[in-house]
C-alpha positions in Angstrom: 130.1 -51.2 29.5 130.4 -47.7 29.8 128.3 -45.4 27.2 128.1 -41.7 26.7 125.9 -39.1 24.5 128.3 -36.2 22.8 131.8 -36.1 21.9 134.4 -38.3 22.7 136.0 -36.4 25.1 132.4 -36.4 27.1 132.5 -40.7 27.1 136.5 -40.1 28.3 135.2 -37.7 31.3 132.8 -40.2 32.6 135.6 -43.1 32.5 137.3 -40.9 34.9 134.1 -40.7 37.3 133.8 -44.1 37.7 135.2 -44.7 41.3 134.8 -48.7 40.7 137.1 -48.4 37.8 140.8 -49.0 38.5 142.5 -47.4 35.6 146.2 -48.5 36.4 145.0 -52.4 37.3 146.6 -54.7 34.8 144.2 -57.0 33.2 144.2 -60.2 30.9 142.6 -58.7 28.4 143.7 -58.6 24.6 140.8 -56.6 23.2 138.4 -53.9 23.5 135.6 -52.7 21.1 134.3 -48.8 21.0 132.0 -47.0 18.8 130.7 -43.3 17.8 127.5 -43.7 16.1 125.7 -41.7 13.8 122.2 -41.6 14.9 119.7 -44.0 12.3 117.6 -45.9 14.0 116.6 -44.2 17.4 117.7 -40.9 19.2 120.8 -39.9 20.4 121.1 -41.6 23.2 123.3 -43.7 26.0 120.7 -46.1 25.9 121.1 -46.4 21.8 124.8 -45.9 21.9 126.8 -49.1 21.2 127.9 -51.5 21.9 124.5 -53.7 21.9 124.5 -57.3 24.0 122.5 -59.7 23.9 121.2 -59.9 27.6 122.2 -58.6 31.4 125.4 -60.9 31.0 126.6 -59.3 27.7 127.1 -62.5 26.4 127.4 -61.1 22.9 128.3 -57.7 22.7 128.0 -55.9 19.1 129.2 -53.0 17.5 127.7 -51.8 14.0 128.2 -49.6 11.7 124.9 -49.8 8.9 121.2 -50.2 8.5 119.6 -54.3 9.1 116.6 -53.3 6.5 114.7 -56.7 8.0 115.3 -55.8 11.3 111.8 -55.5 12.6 110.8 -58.8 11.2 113.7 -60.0 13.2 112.6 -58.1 16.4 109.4 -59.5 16.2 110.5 -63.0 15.9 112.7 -62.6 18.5 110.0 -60.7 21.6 108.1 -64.3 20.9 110.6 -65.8 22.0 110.8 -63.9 25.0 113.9 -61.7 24.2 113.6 -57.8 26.0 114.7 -55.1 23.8 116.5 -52.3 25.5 117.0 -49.6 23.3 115.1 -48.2 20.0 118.1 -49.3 17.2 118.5 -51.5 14.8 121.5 -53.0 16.0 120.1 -54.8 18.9 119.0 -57.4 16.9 122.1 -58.6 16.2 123.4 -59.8 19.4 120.0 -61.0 20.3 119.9 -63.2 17.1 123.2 -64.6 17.9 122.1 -65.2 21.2 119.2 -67.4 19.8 120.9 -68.9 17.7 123.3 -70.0 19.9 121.1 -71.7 22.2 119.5 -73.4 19.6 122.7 -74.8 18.4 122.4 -78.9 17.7 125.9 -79.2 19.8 128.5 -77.7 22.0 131.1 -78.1 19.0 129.9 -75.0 17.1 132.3 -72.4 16.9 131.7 -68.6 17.0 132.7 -68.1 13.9 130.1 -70.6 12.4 127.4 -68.8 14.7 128.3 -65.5 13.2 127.7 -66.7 9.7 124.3 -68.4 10.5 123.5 -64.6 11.8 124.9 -62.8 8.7 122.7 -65.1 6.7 119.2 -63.8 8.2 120.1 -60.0 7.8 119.4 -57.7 5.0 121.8 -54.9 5.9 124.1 -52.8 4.0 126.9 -52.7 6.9 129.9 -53.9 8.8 129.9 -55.4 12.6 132.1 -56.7 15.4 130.9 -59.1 17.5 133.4 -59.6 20.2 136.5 -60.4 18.2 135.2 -61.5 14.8 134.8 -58.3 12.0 132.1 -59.0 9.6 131.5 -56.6 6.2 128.8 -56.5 3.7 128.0 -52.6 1.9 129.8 -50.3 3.9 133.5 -49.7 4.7 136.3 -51.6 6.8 139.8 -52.0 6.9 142.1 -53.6 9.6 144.9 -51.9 10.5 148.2 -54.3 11.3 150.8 -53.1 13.8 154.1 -55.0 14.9 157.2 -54.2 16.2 158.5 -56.7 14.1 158.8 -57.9 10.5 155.5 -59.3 9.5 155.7 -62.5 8.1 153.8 -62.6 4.9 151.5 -59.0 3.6 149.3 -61.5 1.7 146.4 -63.3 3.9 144.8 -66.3 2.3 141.0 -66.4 2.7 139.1 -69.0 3.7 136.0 -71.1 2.6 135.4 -72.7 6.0 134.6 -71.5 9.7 138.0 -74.2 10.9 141.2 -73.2 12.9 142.2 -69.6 12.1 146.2 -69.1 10.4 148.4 -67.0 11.9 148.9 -65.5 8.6 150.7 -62.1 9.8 152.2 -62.0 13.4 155.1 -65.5 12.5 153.6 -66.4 17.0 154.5 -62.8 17.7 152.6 -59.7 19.4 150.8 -58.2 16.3 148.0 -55.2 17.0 145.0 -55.2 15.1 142.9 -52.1 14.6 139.8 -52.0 13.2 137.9 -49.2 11.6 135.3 -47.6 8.6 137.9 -44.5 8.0 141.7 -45.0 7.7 142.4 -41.5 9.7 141.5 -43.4 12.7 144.1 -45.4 12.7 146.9 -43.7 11.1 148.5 -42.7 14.5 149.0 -46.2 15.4 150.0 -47.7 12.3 150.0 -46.9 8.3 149.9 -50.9 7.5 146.2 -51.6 6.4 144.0 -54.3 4.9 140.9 -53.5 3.0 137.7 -55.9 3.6 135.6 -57.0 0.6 131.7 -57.2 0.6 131.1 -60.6 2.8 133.8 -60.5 4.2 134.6 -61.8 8.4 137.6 -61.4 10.0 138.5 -63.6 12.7 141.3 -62.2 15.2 141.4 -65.0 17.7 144.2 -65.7 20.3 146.1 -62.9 18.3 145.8 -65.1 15.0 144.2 -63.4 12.2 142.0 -65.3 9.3 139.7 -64.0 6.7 136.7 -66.1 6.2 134.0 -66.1 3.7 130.5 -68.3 3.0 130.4 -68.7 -0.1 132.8 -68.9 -2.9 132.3 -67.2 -6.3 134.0 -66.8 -9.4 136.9 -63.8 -9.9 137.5 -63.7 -5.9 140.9 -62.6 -5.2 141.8 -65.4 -2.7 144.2 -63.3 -0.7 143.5 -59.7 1.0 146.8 -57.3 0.6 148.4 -55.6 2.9 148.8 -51.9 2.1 150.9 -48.8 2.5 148.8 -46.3 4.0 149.9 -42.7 2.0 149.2 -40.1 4.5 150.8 -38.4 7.4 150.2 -38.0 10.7 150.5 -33.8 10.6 148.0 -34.3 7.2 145.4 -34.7 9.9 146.5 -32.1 12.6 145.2 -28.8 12.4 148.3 -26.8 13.6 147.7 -23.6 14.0 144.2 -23.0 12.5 140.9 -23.1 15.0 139.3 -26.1 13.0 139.8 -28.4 10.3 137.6 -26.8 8.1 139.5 -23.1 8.3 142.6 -25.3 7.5 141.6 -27.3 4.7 140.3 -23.6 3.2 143.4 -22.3 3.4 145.3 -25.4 1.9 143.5 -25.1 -1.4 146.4 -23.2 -3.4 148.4 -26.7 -2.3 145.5 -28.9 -3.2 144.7 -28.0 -6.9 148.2 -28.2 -7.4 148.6 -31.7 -6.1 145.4 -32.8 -8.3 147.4 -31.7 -11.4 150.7 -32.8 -10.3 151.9 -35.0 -13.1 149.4 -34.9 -14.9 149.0 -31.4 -16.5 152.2 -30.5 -19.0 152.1 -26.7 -19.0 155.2 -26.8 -21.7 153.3 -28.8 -24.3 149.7 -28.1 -23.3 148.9 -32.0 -22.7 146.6 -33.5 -20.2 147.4 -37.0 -19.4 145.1 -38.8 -16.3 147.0 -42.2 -15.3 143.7 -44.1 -14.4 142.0 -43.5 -17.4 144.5 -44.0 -20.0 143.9 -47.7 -20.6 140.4 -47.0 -21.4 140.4 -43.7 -22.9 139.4 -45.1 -26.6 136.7 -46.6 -25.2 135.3 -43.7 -23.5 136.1 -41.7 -26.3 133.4 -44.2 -28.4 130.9 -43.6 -25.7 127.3 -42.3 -26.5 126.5 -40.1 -23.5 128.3 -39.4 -20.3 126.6 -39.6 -16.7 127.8 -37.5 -13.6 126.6 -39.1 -10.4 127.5 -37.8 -6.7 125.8 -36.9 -3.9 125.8 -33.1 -2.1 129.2 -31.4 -2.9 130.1 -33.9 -5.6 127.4 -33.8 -7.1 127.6 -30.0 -7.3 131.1 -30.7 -8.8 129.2 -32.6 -11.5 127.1 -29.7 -12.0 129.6 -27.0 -11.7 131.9 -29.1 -14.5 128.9 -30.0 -17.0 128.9 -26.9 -18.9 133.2 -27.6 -20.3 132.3 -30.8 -20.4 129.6 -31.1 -22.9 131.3 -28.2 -24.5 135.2 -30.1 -25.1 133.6 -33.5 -25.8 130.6 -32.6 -27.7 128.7 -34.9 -26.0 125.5 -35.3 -23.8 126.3 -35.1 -20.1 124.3 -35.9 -17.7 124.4 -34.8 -13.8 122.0 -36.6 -11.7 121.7 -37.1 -7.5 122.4 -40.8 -6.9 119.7 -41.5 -4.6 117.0 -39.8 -7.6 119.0 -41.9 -10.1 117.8 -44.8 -8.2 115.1 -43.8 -7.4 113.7 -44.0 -11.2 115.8 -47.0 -12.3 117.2 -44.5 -14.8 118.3 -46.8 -18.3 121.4 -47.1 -18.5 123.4 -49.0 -21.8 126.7 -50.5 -22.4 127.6 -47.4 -24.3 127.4 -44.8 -21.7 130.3 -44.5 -19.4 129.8 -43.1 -15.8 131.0 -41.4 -13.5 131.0 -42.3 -9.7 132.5 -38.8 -7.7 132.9 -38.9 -4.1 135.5 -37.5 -1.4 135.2 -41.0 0.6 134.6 -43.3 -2.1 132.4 -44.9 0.2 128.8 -42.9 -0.5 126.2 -45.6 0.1 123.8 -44.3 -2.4 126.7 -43.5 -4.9 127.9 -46.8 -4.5 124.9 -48.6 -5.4 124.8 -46.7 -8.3 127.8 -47.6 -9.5 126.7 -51.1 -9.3 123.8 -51.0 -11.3 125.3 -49.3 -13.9 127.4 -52.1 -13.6 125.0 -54.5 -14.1 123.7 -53.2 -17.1 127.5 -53.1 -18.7 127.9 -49.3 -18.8 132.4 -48.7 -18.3 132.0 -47.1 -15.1 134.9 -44.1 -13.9 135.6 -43.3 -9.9 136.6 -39.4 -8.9 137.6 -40.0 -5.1 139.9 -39.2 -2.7 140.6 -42.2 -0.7 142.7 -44.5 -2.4 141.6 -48.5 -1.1 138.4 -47.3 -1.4 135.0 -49.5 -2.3 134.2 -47.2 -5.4 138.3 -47.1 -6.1 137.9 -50.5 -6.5 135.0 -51.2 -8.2 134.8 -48.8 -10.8 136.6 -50.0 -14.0 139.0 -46.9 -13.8 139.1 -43.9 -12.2 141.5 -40.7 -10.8 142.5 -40.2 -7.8 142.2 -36.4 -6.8 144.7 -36.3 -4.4 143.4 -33.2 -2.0 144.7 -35.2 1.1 142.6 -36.0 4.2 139.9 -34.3 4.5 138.7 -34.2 8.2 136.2 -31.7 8.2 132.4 -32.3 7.6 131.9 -29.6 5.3 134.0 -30.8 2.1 135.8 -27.8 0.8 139.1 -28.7 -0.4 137.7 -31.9 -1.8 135.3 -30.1 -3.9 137.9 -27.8 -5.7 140.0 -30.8 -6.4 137.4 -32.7 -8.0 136.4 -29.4 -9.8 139.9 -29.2 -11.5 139.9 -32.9 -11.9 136.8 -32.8 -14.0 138.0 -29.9 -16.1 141.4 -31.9 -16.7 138.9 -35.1 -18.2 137.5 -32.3 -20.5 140.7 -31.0 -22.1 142.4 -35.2 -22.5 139.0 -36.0 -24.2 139.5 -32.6 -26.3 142.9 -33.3 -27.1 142.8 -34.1 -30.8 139.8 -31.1 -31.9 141.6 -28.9 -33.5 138.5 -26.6 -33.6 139.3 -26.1 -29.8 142.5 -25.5 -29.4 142.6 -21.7 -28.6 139.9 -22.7 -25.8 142.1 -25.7 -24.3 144.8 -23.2 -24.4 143.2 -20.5 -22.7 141.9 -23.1 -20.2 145.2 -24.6 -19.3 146.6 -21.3 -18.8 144.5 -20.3 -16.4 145.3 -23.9 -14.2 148.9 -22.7 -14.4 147.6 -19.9 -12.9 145.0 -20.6 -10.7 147.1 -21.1 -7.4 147.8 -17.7 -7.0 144.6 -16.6 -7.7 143.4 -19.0 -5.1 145.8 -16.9 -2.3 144.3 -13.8 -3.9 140.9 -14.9 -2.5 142.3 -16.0 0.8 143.9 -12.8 1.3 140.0 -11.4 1.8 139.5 -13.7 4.7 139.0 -10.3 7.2 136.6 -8.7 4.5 134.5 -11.9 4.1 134.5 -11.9 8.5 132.7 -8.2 8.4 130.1 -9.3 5.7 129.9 -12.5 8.3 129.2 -9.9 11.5 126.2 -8.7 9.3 125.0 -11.4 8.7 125.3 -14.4 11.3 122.5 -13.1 13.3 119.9 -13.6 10.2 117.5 -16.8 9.5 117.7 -17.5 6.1 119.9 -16.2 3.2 119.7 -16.7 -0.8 123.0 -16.9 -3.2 122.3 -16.3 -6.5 124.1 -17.0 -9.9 123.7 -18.6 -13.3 125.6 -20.2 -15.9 129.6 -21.4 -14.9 127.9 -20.1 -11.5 125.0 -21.8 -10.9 126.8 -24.8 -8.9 128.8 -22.0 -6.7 125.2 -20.8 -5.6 124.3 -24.8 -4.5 127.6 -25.3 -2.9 127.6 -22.4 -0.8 124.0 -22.5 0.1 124.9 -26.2 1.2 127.9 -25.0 3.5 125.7 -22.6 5.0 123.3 -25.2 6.0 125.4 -27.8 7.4 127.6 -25.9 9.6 125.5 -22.9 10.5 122.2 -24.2 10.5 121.0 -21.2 9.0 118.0 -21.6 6.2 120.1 -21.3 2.7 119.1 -21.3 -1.1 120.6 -21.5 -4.3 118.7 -20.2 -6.8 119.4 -19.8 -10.4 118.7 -16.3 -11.2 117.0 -17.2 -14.4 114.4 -18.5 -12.3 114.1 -15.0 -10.2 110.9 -14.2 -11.5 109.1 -17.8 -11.7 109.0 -17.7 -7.5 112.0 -16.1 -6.0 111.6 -12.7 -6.1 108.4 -13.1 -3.9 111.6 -13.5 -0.9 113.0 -10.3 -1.8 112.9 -7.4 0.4 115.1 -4.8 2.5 115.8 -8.1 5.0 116.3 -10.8 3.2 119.9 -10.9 2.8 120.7 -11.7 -1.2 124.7 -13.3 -2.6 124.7 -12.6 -6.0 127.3 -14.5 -8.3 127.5 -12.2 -10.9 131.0 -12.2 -13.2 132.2 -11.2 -16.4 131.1 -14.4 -18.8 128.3 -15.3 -21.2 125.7 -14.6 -18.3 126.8 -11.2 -17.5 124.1 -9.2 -19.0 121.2 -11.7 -18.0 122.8 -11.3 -14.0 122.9 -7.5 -14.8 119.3 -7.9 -14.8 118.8 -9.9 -12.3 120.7 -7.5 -9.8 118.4 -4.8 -11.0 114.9 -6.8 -10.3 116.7 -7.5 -6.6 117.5 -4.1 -6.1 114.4 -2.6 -7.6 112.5 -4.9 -4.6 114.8 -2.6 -2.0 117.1 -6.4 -1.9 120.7 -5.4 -0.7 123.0 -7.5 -2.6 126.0 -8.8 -1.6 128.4 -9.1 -4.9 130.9 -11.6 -5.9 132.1 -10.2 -8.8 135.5 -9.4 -11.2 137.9 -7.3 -10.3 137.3 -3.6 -11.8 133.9 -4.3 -12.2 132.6 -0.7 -11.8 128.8 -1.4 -13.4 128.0 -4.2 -10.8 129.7 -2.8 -7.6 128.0 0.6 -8.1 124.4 -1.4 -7.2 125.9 -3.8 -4.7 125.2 -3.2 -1.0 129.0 -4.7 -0.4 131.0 -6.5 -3.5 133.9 -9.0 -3.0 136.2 -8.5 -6.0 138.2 -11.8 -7.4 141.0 -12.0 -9.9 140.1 -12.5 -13.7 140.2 -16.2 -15.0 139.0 -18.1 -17.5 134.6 -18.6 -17.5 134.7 -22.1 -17.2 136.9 -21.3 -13.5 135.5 -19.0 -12.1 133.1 -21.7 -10.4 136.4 -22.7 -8.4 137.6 -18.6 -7.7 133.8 -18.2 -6.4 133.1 -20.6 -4.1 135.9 -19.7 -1.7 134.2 -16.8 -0.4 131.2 -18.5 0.2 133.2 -21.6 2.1 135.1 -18.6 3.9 131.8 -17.1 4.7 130.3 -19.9 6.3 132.8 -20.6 8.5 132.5 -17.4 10.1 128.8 -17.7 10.3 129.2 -20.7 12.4 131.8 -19.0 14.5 130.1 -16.3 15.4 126.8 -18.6 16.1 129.3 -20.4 18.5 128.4 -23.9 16.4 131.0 -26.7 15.7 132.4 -26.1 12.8 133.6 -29.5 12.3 131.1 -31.6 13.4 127.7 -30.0 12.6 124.6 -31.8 14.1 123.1 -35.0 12.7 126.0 -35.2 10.0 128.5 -37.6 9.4 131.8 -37.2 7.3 131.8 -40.8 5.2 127.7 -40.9 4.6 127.8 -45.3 4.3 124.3 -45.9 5.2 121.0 -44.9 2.6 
């Protein structure tokens, strides 16, 4: 068991040191289990790394992918009965608990399948596992990957109610590969054939036989688990010639907003029409009050989209941070429909949002980009936005795509309000539009990389906006944190004066949001309490915008859209800016510390 801290390429490197390791020695073995793990429950460490075992013999060795909530009740239990605990994680209670529970067992006939189930019955956990050969989910993602290089037999596996002989459901008695993983770009470059795990779910691959397996048996289970299609390419997740994900999936933004409206926009007749929602628009069309959940940059699309949105439906919206919505048990009633928005569709706290609004009978409404996914398929409807993979931590093209797709549920709701349809006009317009304006701000990559020479060398920074703009202030702020580790705020600058301003002086380096809309006069005066403190404010602003630029230390002009856009036009600077920050500061750009892409634990 070899384990490494860092990257993967670190734990390949130490393979390669090990002079008792024979790399070219054929062995008898059909499996292997591997893990990256996203610190929780002790440091980063090789002692923490997985996989876990269960003593000196690795007996049971363990992969997981979670939190066990119950897990020091469990360790305790467990040191009485004499077992040592190696490392500081959670995880390590799991092979040790099967590793009790097997030598308690009442006879030699009990099968590890059996023993697995006894175990998944004493944790609390929102997670998936392997132990050995068996794949067990309950909370957070897992799909299988299949691979032959022939015909599979069936693409439907039956599930089963008892622990018995496994069915060689897939493989017909020939070779079949199965891969398992929480994110389907793991796999695609050995196969695009998946299966998606639901909640209690164990997998059983034994003697190259696969069977799905579950305890108990409740009303409405699908009793077979489809194989899929994967839709995605391998060069989707390649950077070519770009120095990081991140830069790339920037730059394919003008391709991205255009694939979110792809079919679904008519630019001739000025209709909207979302696929996934169309079987319960009336419905949401009766609802009382709309709720916007999301976490980080979905939530700030929630925020950047609530303005349009309460304007086109004339309804109450509200935006609210699933982990606070939890948090306060917020009421919910059977005639509010919510929204679930996530890049992954696999946000732990999102997701356990979604199911108590559930619970309490509200219609509940998925924005994700990951078809398959647990929110994709738990929400009553939903729309896929279609931004592609998205590899790098930071979400950027994700967050524009869910931006437009947002805006697109304003105008079908708005469709029949005649009092708004110069607006709706005006707005769809400016979609048609809005992938050339996108290459218009990409074309100021090499101004945004001087403001970033300024800058990368400061501690802290404050972006500034209101209105339409407020959201572009969080968002960027947030990109500056996670992948330059820089201190960044978003502030809204109607709240200058109740605490803010105290920050600004000739140093503190100031973004100001400030463009041609509703807000324009109130950010004209907020510009002139920043510069009357000696601030020196960088300017996002509209092009020809000769009364803002003439007090900016250094202005970035964008093209002229429609207000209830500009959210979209204004954050690419700021993701452009980041980027170069954590260039300069020599950081990773796509994999910042302590972060994780798909965020499946609380």
């Amino acid at each position: 068991m070899i384990k490494k801290t860092g990257k993967v390429k670190a734990l390949d490197e130490e393979l390669y040191k090990k002079d008792s390791l024979d790399l070219d020695e054929e062995l008898n073995t059909h499996f292997g289990i591997a893990h990256t793990r996203w610190a929780t429950h002790g440091e980063p460490s090789a002692l923490n790394c997985h996989p876990q075992r269960s003593d000196k013999d690795n007996e049971f060795v363990v992969i997981h992918n979670g939190i066990i909530t119950n897990y020091k009740e469990l360790k305790k239990y467990l040191m009485t009965k004499g077992y040592e605990f190696e490392s500081e994680t959670d995880t390590e209670v799991i092979p040790k608990l099967i590793k009790y529970v097997y030598d308690e067992r009442e006879s030699n006939s009990v099968s590890f399948s059996t023993l697995v189930e006894r175990v998944i019955q004493q944790l609390v956990s929102s997670n998936n596992k392997l132990f050995s050969t068996i794949q067990a989910q309950r909370g957070s993602p897992l799909l299988i990957g299949v691979r032959s290089e022939h015909k599979l037999s069936t693409e439907q596996i039956p599930v089963q109610y008892n622990s018995g002989d496994t069915i060689d459901s897939v493989g017909d008695g020939r070779a079949v590969e199965y891969y398992f993983a929480s994110d389907a770009s793991a796999i695609i470059e050995h196969t695009n054939k998946v299966l998606y795990l639901e909640d209690d779910d164990i997998a059983v691959v034994k003697e190259g036989k696969l069977s799905i397996l579950r305890m108990k048996r409740k009303a409405g289970d699908d009793p077979v688990r489809a194989i899929q299609t994967l839709q995605m390419e391998m060069q989707q997740i390649m950077k070519g010639n770009f120095e990081a994900f991140m830069q790339k999936e920037i730059f394919e933004q003008p391709e991205s907003v255009v694939n979110t409206m792809r079919g679904r926009i008519c630019f001739d007749t000025n209709t909207v029409v979302l696929g996934g929602l169309k079987d319960h628009l009336k419905e949401i069309k009766r609802c009382r009050r709309l709720i916007m959940i999301g976490c980080g940059t979905s939530f700030h699309a929630a925020v950047a989209t609530r303005q349009i949105l309460e304007e086109l439906t004339e309804l109450p919206v509200m935006v609210e941070l699933a982990s606070d919505f939890l948090d306060r048990n917020t009421p919910v009633f059977r005639d509010d429909v919510c929204f679930f928005i996530s890049q992954s569709g696999e946000t732990a706290d999102t997701l356990m949002a979604l199911r108590y609004c559930k619970s309490r009978g509200a219609l509940t409404v998925g924005i994700t980009n990951t078809v398959g996914s647990s929110i994709c398929r738990e929400t009553d409807c939903g729309v896929h936005i279609n931004a592609g993979p998205e590899i790098g931590v930071a979400s950027t093209k994700a967050y524009t795509s869910q931006f437009v797709a947002l805006i697109m549920f304003a105008l079908m709701m708005s469709e029949d309000r005649i009092s708004l349809r110069q607006r709706r006009l005006e707005i769809i317009n400016d979609l048609k539009m809005l992938p050339e304006h996108i290459k218009k701000v990409l074309s100021l990559d090499d101004k945004i990389k001087d403001i970033a020479n300024e800058l990368y060398q400061q501690r802290s920074l404050l972006v500034m906006g209101r209105g339409f703009n407020y959201a572009t202030c969080l968002e960027g702020a947030l990109k500056i944190k996670e992948i330059t580790y820089m201190h960044s705020e978003g502030i809204l600058a109607g709240e200058l004066k109740h605490g803010p301003l105290a920050l600004i002086d000739r140093e503190m380096p100031v973004i100001m949001v400030i463009m041609r809309d509703a807000c324009y006069i109130k950010c004209q005066n907020a510009l002139q309490q920043v510069t009357a403190r000696s601030g020196r404010p960088i300017i996002i602003c509209s092009q020809d915008d000769d009364e803002v630029t003439k007090n900016a230390y250094q202005s970035v002009a964008l093209p002229h859209i429609v207000d209830c856009l500009q959210g979209i036009l204004s954050v690419i600077p700021l993701q452009l800016l980041s980027f170069h920050l954590a260039v300069l500061r020599g950081y990773d750009v796509d994999c910042p510390r302590n972060l994780a892409k798909s965020v499946t634990v609380e």
